[in-house]
C-alpha positions in Angstrom: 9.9 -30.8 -20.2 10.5 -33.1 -17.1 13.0 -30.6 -15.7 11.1 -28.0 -16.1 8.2 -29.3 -13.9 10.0 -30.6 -11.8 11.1 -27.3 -10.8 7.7 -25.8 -10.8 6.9 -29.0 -8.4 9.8 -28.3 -6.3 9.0 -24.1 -6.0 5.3 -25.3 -5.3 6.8 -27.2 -2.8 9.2 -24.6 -1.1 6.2 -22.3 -1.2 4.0 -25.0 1.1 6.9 -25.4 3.2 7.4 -21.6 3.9 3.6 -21.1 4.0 3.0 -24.1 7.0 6.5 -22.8 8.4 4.8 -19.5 9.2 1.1 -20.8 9.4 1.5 -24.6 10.3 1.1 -24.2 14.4 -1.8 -21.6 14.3 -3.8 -23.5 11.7 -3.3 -27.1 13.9 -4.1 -25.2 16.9 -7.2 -23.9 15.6 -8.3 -27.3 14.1 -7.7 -28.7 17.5 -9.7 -26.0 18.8 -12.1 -27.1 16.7 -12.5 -30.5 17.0 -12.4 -30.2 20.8 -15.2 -28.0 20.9 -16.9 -30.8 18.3 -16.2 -33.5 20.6 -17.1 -31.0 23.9 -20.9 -30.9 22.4 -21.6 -34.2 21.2 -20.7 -34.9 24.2 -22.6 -32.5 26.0 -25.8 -33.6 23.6 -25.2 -37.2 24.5 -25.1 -36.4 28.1 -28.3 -34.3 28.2 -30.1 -37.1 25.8 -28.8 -39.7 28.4 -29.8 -37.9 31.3 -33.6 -37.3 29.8 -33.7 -41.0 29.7 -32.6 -41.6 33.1 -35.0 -38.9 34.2 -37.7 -40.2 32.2 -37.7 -44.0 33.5 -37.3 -42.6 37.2 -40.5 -40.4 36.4 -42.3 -43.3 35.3 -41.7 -45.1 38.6 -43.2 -42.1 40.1 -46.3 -42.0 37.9 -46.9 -45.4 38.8 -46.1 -44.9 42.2 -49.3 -41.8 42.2 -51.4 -44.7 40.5 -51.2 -47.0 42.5 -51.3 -45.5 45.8 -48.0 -46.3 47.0 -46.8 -43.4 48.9 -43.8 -44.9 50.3 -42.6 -45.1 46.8 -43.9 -41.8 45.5 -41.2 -40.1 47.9 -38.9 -41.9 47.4 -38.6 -41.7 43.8 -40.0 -37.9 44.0 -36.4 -37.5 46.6 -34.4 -39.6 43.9 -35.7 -37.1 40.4 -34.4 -34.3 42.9 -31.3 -35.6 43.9 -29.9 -36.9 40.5 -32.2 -34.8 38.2 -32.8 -31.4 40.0 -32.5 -29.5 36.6 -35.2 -31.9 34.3 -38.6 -30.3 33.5 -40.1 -33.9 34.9 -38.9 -33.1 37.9 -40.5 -30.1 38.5 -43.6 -31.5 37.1 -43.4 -34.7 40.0 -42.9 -31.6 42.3 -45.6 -30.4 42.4 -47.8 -33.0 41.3 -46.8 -34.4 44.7 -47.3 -31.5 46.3 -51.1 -31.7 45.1 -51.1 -35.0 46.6 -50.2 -34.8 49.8 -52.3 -31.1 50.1 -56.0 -34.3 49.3 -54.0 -36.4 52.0 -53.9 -32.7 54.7 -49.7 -33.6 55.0 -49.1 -30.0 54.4 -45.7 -30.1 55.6 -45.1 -32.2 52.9 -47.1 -29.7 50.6 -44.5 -26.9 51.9 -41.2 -28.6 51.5 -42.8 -29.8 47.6 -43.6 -26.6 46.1 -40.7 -25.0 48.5 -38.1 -26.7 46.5 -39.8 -25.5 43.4 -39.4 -22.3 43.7 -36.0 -22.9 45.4 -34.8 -24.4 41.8 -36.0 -21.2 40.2 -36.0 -23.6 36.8 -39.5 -22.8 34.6 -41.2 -19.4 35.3 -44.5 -20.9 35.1 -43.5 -23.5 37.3 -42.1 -21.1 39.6 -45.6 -18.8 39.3 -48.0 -22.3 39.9 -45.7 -23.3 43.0 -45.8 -19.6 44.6 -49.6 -19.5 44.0 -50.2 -23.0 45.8 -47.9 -22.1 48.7 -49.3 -18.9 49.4 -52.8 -20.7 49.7 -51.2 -22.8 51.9 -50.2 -20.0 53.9 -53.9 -18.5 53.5 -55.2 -21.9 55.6 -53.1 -21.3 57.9 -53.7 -17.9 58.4 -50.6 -16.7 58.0 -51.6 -13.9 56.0 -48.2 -11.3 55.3 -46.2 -14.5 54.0 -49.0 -15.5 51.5 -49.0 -11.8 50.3 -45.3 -12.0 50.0 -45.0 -15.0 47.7 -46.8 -13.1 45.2 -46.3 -9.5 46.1 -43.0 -8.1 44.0 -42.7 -10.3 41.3 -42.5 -10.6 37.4 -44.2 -13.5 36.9 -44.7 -14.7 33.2 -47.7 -13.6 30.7 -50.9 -14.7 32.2 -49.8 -15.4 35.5 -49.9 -11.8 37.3 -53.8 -11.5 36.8 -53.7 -14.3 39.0 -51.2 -12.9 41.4 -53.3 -10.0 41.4 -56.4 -11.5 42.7 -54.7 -13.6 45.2 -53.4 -10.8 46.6 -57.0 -9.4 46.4 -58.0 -12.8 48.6 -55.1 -11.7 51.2 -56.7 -7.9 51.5 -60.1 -8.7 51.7 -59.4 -10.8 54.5 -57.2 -8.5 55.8 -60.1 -6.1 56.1 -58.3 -3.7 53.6 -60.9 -3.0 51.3 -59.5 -0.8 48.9 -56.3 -2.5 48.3 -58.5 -5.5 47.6 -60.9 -3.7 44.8 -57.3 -2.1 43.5 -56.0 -6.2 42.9 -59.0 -7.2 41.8 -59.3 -4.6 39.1 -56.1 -5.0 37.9 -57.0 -8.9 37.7 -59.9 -8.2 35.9 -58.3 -5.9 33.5 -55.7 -8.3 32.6 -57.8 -11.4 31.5 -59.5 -11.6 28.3 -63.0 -11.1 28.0 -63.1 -14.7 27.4 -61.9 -15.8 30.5 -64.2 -17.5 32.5 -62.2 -16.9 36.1 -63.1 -13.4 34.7 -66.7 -13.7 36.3 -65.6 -14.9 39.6 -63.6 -11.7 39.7 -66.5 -9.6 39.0 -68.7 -11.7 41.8 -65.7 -10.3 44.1 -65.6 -6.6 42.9 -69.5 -6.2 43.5 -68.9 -7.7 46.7 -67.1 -5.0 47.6 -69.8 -2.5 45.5 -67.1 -1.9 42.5 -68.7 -2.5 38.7 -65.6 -3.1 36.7 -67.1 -2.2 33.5 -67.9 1.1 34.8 -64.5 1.6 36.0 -62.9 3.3 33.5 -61.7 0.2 31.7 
């Protein structure tokens, strides 16, 4: 009886040894694979956690910063989030935060280069959409009227945003003295808010302006 298992041991055994002799290199390379991929995203997680936290004590400094007044400090830790943390939703938020900022103080340089860099980083569409409406009003003041049309003019901005796209560029043709283009924006503003919308009225004070009832439009 010992014999005979033995023998069935030793075949079981021969059988392992055959199988890992034929299978033994691809099965280590793909648990190797494997665990370096495993190790590859915890790290990755633990880098991303790490650098939330990093990005989230720096944005504190520069919410205290806005607090207190200290503008000295607000740029610089506004410069340091977008050297070290270009990527982080907090630093798109400081952007253009400070760019709100400095537009109260009149530093509109500093307004430029703000919401310039936000769109530059191309990170969050609707971050993206608020820093090419702000700019082009910018550009509005300063009369610069075919680059305000041209930060909104073209582009796919995301859902709820191109109404307002559509009446800034409305703005731009009224004072442009093209009428018609500006009733066509204004519609097309109207048209895509809801009913609820209380901007909606402002839009319709600008249609009759301009002698258009949207409601009997054809909408």
């Amino acid at each position: 009886m010992s014999t005979h298992l033995d023998l069935e041991e030793q075949e079981q055994l021969d059988q392992f040894k055959h199988f890992w002799n034929r299978w033994g290199s691809l099965i280590t390379g793909l648990l190797t694979a494997v665990l370096v991929v495993y190790a590859a995203w915890n790290g990755w997680n633990y880098w991303q956690q790490r650098q939330a936290a990093q990005a989230a004590v720096l944005y504190d400094t520069f919410e205290k910063a806005v607090r207190e007044k200290d503008d000295a400090l607000m740029g610089r830790s506004l410069a340091d989030l977008q050297d070290q943390f270009s990527r982080a939703t907090v630093t798109q938020q400081a952007a253009l935060l400070a760019a709100r900022i400095y537009a109260d103080k009149n530093q509109l340089p500093e307004v430029e280069k703000s919401l310039q860099w936000v769109i530059t980083q191309d990170r969050d569409p609707g971050f993206v959409a608020i820093a090419r409406l702000r700019l082009s009003a910018l550009e509005i003041e300063r009369k610069n009227l075919d680059k305000a049309a041209a930060l909104v003019q073209g582009q796919q901005p995301p859902a709820g945003f191109q109404p307002l796209f559509e009446d800034r560029l409305g703005d731009i043709a009224v004072l442009q003295k093209k009428n018609d283009e500006a009733k066509t924006h204004f519609l097309a503003a109207w048209k895509g808010m809801e009913e609820t919308n209380e901007y909606r009225r402002l839009i319709e004070i600008k249609l009759a302006a301009l002698g258009v009832n949207p409601k009997e439009s054809g909408s």
